[in-house]
N, C-alpha and C positions, 0 to 999 in steps of 0.2 A: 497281303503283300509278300513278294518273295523276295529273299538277296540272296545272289550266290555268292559263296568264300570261294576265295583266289585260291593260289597251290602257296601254301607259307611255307617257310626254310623251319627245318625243324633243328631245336637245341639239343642234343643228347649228352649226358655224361659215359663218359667213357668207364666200364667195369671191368676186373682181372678175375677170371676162371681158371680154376684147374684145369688142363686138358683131360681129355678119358682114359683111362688104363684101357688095356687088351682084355681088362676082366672087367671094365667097368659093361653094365647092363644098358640096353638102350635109353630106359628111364631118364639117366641120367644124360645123355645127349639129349633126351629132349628136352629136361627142365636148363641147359645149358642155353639154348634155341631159345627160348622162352626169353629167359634171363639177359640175355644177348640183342634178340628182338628190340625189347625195352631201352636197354641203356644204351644201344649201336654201336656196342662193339660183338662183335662175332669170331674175334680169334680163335676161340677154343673150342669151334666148331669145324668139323670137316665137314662141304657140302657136293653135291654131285649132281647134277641133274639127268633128267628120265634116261636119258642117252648111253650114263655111265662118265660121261663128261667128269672130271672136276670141275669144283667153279670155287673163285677164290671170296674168302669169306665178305669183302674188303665190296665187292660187287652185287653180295648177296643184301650187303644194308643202302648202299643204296638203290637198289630197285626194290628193296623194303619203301624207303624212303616215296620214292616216285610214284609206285602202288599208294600208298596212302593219303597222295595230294593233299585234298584239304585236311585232312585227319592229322597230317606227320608232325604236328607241333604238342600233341596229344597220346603218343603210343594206348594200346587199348592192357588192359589188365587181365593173363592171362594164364588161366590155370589147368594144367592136365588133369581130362579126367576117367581116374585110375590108372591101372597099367597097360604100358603097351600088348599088345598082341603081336607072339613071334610065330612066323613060319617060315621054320628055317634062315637063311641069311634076308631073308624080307621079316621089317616090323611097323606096325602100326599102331597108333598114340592119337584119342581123341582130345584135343583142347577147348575148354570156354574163352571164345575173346569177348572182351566188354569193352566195347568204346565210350567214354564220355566224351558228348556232342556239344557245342557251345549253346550255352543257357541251361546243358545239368541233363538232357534225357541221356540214355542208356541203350544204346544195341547192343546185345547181346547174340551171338550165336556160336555153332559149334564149328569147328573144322580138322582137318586131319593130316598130320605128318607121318609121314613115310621115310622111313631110313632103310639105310642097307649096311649089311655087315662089308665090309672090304678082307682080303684076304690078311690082315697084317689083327685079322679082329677088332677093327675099330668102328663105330658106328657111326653111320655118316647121312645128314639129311640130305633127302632127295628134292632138292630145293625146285619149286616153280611154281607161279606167282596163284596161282587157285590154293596156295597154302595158307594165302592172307586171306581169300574168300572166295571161294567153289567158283564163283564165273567170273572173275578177274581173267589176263592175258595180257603177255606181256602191250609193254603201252599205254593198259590201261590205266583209269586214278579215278579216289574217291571224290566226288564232289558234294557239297552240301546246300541244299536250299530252305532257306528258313523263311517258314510261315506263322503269319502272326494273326490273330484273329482280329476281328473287329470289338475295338476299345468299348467296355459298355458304358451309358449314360450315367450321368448323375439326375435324379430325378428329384421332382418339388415334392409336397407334401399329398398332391393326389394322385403320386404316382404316375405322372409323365415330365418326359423329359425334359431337361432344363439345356444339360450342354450334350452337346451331340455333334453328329456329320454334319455338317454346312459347306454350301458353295463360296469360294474363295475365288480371286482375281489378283495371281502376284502381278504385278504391275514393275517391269525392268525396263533396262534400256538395254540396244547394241551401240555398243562403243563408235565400230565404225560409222555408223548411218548419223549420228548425232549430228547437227546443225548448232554451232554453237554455243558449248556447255554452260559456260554462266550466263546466258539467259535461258536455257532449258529448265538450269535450278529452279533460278527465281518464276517461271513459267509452274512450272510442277510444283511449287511451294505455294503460290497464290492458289492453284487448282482444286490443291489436297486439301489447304486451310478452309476452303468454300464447302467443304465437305463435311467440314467439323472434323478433320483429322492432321495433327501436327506431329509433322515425321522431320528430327534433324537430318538434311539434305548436307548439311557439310563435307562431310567423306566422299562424298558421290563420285565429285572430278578424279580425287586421288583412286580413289576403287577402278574406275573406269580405263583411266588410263594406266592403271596394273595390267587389267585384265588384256583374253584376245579379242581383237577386233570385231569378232564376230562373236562370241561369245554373250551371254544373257548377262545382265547385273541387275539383281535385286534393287528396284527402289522401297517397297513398301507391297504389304498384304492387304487387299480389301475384302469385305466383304461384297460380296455377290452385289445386293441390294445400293451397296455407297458408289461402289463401282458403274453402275448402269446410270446412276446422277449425272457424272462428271467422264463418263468414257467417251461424247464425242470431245468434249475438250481435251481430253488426254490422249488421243489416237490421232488429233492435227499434230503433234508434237513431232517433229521427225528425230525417229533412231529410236521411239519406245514403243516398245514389245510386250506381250499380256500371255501368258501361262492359267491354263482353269485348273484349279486344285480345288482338294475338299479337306478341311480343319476340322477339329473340335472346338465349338463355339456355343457360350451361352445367346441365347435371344439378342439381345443389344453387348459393345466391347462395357458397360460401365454394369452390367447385371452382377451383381454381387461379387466383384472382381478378386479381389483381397482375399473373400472367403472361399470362393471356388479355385483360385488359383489357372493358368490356364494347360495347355497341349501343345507342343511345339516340337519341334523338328532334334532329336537327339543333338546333343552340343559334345563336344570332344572331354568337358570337364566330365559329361556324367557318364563317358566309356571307360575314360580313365580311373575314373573313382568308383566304376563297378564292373570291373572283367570279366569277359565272359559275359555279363549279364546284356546289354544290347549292343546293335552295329549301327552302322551310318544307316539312314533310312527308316529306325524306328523313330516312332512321335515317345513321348516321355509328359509328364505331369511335372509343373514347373508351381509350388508355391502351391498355400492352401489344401485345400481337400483333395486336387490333384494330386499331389506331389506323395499329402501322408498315405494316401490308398491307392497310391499308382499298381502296385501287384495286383490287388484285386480288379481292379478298371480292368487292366490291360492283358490280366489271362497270363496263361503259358503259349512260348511260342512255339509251332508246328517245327519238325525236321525230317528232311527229306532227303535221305543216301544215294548217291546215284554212280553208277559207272561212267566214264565219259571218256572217248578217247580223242584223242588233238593229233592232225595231221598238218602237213604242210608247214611254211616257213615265213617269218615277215608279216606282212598283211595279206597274205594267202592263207594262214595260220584258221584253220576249222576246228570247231567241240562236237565231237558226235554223241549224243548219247547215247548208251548201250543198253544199261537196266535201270533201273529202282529196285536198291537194294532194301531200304529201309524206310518206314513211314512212321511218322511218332503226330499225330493231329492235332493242332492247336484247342488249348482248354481256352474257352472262352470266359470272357471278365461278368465280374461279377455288377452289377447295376449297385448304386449308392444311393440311398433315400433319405432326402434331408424333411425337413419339416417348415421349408421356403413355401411362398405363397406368393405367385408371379402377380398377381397384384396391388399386392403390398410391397412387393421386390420395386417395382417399377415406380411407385410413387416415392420408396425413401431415396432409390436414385436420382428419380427428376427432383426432390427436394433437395440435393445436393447441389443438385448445378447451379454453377455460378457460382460458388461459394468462392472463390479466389484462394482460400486455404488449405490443409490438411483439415478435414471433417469428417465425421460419421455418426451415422444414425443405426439404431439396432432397434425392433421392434418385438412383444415381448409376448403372447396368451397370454391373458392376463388368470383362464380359469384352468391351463396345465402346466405353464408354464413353454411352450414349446416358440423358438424363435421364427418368426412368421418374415423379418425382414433383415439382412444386413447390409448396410451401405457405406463405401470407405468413397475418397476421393481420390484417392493413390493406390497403389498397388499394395500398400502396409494398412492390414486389419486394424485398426486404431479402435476401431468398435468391440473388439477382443482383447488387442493388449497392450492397450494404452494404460498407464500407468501412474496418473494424473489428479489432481487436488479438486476433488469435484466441489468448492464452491458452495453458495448458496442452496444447493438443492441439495446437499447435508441436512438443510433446519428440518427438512423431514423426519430425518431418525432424531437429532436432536431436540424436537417437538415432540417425537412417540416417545424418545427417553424422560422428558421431563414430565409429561403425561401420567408416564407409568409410576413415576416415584411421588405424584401429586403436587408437585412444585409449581404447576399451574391449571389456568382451566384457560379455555377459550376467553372468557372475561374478565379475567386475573391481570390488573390492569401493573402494567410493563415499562419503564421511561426507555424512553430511545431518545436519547441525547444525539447532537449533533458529530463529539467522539468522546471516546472513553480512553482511557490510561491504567493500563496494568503493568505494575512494578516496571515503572520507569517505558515501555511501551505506548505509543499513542496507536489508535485505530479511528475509524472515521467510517459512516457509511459514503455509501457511491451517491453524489451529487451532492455531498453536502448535507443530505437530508437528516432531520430532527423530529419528530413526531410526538414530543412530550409523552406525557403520560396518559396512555393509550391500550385499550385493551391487547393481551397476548393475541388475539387474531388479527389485530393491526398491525402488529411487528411483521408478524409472520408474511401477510398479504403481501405488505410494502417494501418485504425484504429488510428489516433493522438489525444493522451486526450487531449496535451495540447495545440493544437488546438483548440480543442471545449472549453478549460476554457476560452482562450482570449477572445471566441465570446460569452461567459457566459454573462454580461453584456452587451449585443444586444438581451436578452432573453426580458428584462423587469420583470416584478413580476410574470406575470403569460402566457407570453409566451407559455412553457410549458405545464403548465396544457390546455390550449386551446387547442393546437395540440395533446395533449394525448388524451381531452375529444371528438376532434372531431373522432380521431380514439376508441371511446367505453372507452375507460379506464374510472375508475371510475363511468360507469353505472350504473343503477339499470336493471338487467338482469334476465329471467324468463326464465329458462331454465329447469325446474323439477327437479333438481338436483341441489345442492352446488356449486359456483363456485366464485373464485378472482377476480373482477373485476380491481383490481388494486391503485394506490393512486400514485399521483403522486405532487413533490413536486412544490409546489409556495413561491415563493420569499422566506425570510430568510435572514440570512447572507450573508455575501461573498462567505466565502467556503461550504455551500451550494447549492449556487447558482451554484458554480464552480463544483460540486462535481457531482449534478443532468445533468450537461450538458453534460456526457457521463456515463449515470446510475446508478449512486451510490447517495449519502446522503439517503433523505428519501424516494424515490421513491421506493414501490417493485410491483410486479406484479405477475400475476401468467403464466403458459406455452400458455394457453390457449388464455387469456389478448393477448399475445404477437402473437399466430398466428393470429386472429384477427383481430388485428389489422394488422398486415402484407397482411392480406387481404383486408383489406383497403386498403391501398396503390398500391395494384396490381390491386385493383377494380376500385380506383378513389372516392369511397363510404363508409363508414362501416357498417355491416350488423350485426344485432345480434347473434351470432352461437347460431347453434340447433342442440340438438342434441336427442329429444325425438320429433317424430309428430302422436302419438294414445297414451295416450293422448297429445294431443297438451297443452303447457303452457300456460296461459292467459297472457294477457298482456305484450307480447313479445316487447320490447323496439324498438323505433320507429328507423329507418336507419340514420344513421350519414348525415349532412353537405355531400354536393357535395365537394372534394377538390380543391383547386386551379389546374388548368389542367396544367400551369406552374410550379409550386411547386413539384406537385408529378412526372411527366412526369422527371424533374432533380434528386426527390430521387431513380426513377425507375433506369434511366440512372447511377445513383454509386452505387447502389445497385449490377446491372449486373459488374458492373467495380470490385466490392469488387472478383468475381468470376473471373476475367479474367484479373485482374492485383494484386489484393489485397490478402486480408489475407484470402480466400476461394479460394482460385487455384486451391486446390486440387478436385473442384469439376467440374472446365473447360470441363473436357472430359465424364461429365456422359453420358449417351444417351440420347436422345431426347431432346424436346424442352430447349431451354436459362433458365440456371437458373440462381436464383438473390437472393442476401441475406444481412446478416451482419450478422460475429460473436460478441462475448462477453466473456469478463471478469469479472465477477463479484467478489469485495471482500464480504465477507459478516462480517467480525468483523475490531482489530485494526492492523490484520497480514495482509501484503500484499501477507505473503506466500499463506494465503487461500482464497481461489477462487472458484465461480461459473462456468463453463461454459456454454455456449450457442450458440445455433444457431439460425435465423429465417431467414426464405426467400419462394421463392415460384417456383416451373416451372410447365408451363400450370396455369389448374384451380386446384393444389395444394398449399395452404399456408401450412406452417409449421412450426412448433418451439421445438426445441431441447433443454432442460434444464439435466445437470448431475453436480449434489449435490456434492460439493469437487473437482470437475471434473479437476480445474488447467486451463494448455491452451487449449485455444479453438480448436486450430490448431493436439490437439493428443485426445481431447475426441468427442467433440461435434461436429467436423465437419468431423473424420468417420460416427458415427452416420447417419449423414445428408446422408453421401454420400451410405454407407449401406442402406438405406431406399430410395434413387432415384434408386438405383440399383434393387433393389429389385422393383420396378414398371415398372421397362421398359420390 
């Protein structure tokens, strides 16, 4: 893509020179020239051109100015080098000029000024316009074209591309031709909606009738594929107009949206907030992976010097080109390699749909730990850095913590009262439910808080946080990307204490945290997820603690139970390999009405964790989800 720069008004400070004494040496007329060039002031310069003419300095800067068209906002940096060359009343003086070009390259070359002694001994440039650059003349001006290379991919984990060029169909209207307007809207609203795409049409009439009559107004971008659904209905429409463009586009608009971030058309905020660095017409990385590795995607941009001369007047007004002065090639982007798996991408998204909330599902290796899926419902990564009380799928590490310290076994039989009371606190499980005295794998299956409050002090102080941290949580994590490592709480109060023993007080975490670690447990190990490897993140946190082979082999074994006797049944029958989990309840304020949900667990070498924001029970949001996403893999 090329854009050309207009002729910009250049700002100059004005500088004060000595004039030249009768003994001053040419030298110094030219570093005056020089010095004068720059700041546009030339008073203490005498100039003359080839003829012998005088010429007043005052005319010398601006046909400075004019020769330099797109350049004049810019002066170049410019050094004599060494001394002149006399012979006799003629002297010659080779200069370096260095232009810097918007976006940072550099031309460089050399040129030559010419002075003549005057009878009074004063040294006086022989001013004309090949002095700014050997084939200038007068009239001429620099112009600039700026080339930009093709943005390179981001690609999945075998190495092909994920978002790329794709065919696009803006879709506008003309003002004039419209039949209509409110019922065009509501025409185009029901149209779009049929399409599975909801664009606020509000603005449209105001925008429209801004605009000229003839004139294109953006309604909405399709893609190629949505567009050919619904294009004879949209082309009966009278007054609306189709444009073919081509985007950078993931596979489907919901393909790991959050995390990829998208490609969009430069917006005024991100000229202004980076000068110099793009113009109208470049595309930019908006969010996510886009956004933090936009330089690399997108390369350096070509520039291209050109002489151009403009005649005539009005709209007879012509640009001729002359030369090509200068070529600088666009460095081409660099490709980004994630460790996505469009397989897996594709089912944790279709397992989103519908969800009516903010959700996210993150998928986990369970044997390197590398992230194979992310799924948000929004535009906001919640699968990275949500920051959230994960609930019930806590008793996991609070199972391995109490494991490790011997506080239970699998048959170490547990009451789970209907609620419990800690200093002056009451708790309750979800439904009302009581399960008497009951083996520890019973609480665990059936989800019992107040279970795990009894054995709340069997934690110790930091219990907890041990088993969290051997599972990553609270890591310092190098992932290229943003992400929650998590916080988990140690000692406190009583009903702190009580409160963290099945996920709540201060403990939050994020979706991510939580498969992770879930992979841990399925591992025996914890592994740092990744999910960028070109470039690879430095200093990737080292693998967790071996876990007790005893300890996780029993959370393995409730884990599978939570499925096959417990509060995940409904996932008993998916295909293929055993799956193994623990859902969640999350409150997140002082309502017990409102709630987190959640899921984690893993089959095969998938970990996974399901988080939906408001979601209620676990059992009618987050554990479809789950089971929508194993389905969609077999």
């Amino acid at each position: 893509m090329r854009v050309t720069y207009g002729v910009a008004a250049i700002v100059l400070a004005a500088g004060v020179l000595t004039a030249c004494g009768s003994d001053d040496g040419p030298e110094k007329s030219v570093d005056a020239f020089l010095s004068g060039w720059r700041s546009g002031n030339l008073d203490a310069v005498g100039f003359i051109n080839p003829g012998g003419q005088k010429i007043p300095a005052a005319d010398v800067v601006t046909e400075i100015k004019a020769l330099s068209g797109a350049l004049a906002t810019t002066p170049p940096a410019l050094t004599r080098t060494g001394e002149p060359s006399v012979t006799e009343d003629i002297a010659t003086s080779t200069v370096n000029v260095d232009w810097t070009l918007p976006g940072g390259a550099h031309w460089t070359y050399p040129t030559t000024v010419r002075l003549n002694k005057s009878s009074d001994d004063k040294w006086q440039v022989i001013w004309e316009p090949k002095v700014v650059q050997e084939k200038l003349t007068q009239g001429d001006e620099f112009a600039i074209e700026r080339e930009t290379s093709d943005r390179a991919p981001i690609l999945d984990a075998a190495g092909k591309a994920i978002v790329e060029s794709r065919p696009v169909v803006v879709v506008g209207i003309e003002p004039g031709r419209v039949v209509g307007m409110e019922q065009l809207v509501k025409d185009l609203d029901k149209i779009l909606k049929s399409a599975q795409v909801d664009v606020d049409l509000a603005d449209l009439p105001a925008r429209a009738a801004a605009a000229d009559p003839t004139h294109f107004v953006d309604v909405v971008t399709l893609r190629k594929e949505v567009y050919l659904k619904v294009r004879d209905r949209l082309q009966a429409l009278p007054g609306t107009r189709y444009r073919d463009e081509n985007r950078y586009l993931a596979p489907t608009r919901e393909f790991a949206r959050a995390l990829l971030g998208t490609v969009d058309p430069v917006q005024k905020e991100d000229i202004d907030n980076n000068p110099g660095k793009y113009v109208v017409g470049d595309v930019v990385g908006h969010g996510g992976l886009q956004e933090r590795y936009d330089d690399q995607l997108r390369g350096g941009s070509g520039q291209i010097v050109k002489i151009v001369r403009k005649s005539g007047e009005g709209t007879e007004k012509t640009t001729e080109e002359v030369a090509e002065v200068f070529r600088a090639e666009p460095k081409p982007g660099a490709p980004l390699k994630t460790t996505l798996d469009p397989k897996i991408q594709r089912a944790a998204d279709n397992a989103l749909r519908g969800t009516g909330k903010p959700a996210a599902l993150v998928a986990v290796r369970v044997h390197d730990g590398t992230v194979a899926a992310v799924a948000n419902t929004g535009d906001v990564n919640l699968a990275f850095d949500a920051s959230v009380p994960p609930g019930s799928t806590f008793k996991m590490v609070s199972a391995l913590a109490l494991l490790d310290k011997g506080a239970v076994t699998l048959d170490t039989k547990v009451n789970c009262p209907k609620n419990a009371t800690v200093d002056g606190r009451s708790y309750k499980n979800s439904h009302d439910m009581a399960l008497g005295n009951v083996p520890f794998r019973v609480d665990f299956a059936r989800s019992c808080n107040t279970a795990f409050i009894g054995l709340a002090p069997k934690l110790g102080d930091d219990g907890l946080a041990t088993a969290g941290r051997a599972l990553g949580l609270e890591g310092k994590w190098s992932l290229g990307i943003d992400a929650f490592s998590g916080k988990v709480s140690t000692g406190g109060s009583a009903t702190e204490r009580a409160s963290a023993s099945f996920g709540q007080g201060t403990t939050v975490v994020s979706p991510l945290a939580m498969a992770a670690a879930t992979a841990g447990v399925a591992r025996g190990q914890w592994q740092q997820p990744t999910i960028l490897t070109e470039p690879a993140p430095a200093e990737k946190a080292a693998p967790g603690p071996e876990l007790n082979a005893g300890s996780v082999e029993a959370v393995r074994t409730m884990m599978r139970e939570v499925v096959t006797e417990g509060t995940g049944s409904a996932l008993k029958d998916v295909p293929g390999e055993p799956v193994y989990g623990k859902t969640g309840t999350a409150e997140f304020d002082n309502n017990p009405a409102n709630t987190h949900a959640w899921w984690v667990g893993w089959q095969g070498d998938i970990a996974f964790a399901v988080f939906v924001e408001k979601g209620g029970d676990s059992g009618k949001s987050s554990v479809p989800v789950a089971e929508r996403f194993l389905r969609g893999l077999a």
